[in-house]
N, C-alpha and C positions, 0 to 999 in steps of 0.2 A: 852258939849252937852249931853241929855239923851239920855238912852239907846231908843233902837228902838223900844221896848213894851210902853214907858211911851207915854201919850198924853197933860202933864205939858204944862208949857208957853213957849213951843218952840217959837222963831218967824220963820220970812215965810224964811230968811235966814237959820238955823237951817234946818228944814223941806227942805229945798233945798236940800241939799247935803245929805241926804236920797235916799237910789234906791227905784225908783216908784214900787217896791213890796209890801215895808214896807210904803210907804206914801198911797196904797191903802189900805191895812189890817186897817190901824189905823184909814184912814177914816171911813172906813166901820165899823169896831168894834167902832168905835165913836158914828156913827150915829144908831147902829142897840141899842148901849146901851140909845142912847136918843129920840129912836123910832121916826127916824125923817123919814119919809116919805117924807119930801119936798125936802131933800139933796137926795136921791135916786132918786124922780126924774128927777131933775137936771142934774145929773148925766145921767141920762139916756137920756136926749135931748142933752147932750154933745156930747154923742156916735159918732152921724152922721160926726157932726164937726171933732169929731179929728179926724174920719176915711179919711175925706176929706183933712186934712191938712198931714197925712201920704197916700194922691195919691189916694185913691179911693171913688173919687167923685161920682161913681154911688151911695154911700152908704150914700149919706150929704142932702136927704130930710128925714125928719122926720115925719112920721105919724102913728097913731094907729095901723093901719097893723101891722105894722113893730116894736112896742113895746113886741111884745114876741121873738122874737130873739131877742131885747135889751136885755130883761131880762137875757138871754142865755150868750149875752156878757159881760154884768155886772158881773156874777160870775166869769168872767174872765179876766176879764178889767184888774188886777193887773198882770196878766204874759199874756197878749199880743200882738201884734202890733201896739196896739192905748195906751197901757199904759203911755208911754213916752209923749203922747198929752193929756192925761188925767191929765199930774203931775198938771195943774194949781187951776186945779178943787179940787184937793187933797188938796196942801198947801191953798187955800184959806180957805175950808171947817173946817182943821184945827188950824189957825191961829186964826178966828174967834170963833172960840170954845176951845178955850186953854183952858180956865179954866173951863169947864163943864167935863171933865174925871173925871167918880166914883171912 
C-alpha cells in the first residue's frame, strides 16, 4: 500500500483502510491542486447527509442559508463527527482521480 501522502492508483480497497483524516487531507489537497470546485461542492451537499446518518437529523435539509457553516464544517469535515460518514465521498473522489495527483 502507499504511504499516506501519495494520491497514485490506490483502489477504493486501499483507500479503505486509511483513517478518514488522511482520506480527507488527500482529498482535499487533491481537489484544491485540481481546482475542482465541483468536488467541494459535493462535498458540501454531503454535509447534511452524513450529519443525518450520525443522528442529527435536524441538520439533513440543505439550503443556501445554511452553506456558510458548511463551509465552516468542511474545514473540519476530516477530524469530526461526520468524518466517518464522509469516508464514501473521500474514497470515491479519490479512486476516480487516481491518476490526476501532480
Amino acid at each position: 500500500m502507499a504511504d499516506d501522502t501519495n494520491t497514485g492508483a490506490d483502489t477504493a480497497a486501499e483507500l479503505d483502510r486509511l483513517p478518514t483524516s488522511v482520506l480527507h487531507d488527500r482529498a482535499v489537497s487533491l481537489a484544491r491542486e485540481r481546482r475542482d470546485v465541483k468536488f467541494v461542492w459535493e462535498l458540501l451537499k454531503a454535509i447534511p447527509a452524513a450529519a443525518a446518518a450520525e443522528g442529527e437529523t435536524d441538520r439533513a435539509q440543505f439550503d443556501m442559508l445554511h452553506a456558510l457553516s458548511l463551509l465552516e464544517e468542511y474545514r473540519n469535515a476530516g477530524d469530526s463527527d461526520l468524518a466517518d460518514a464522509l469516508r464514501p465521498v473521500y474514497v470515491t473522489y479519490l479512486t476516480e482521480h487516481a491518476g490526476d495527483h501532480r
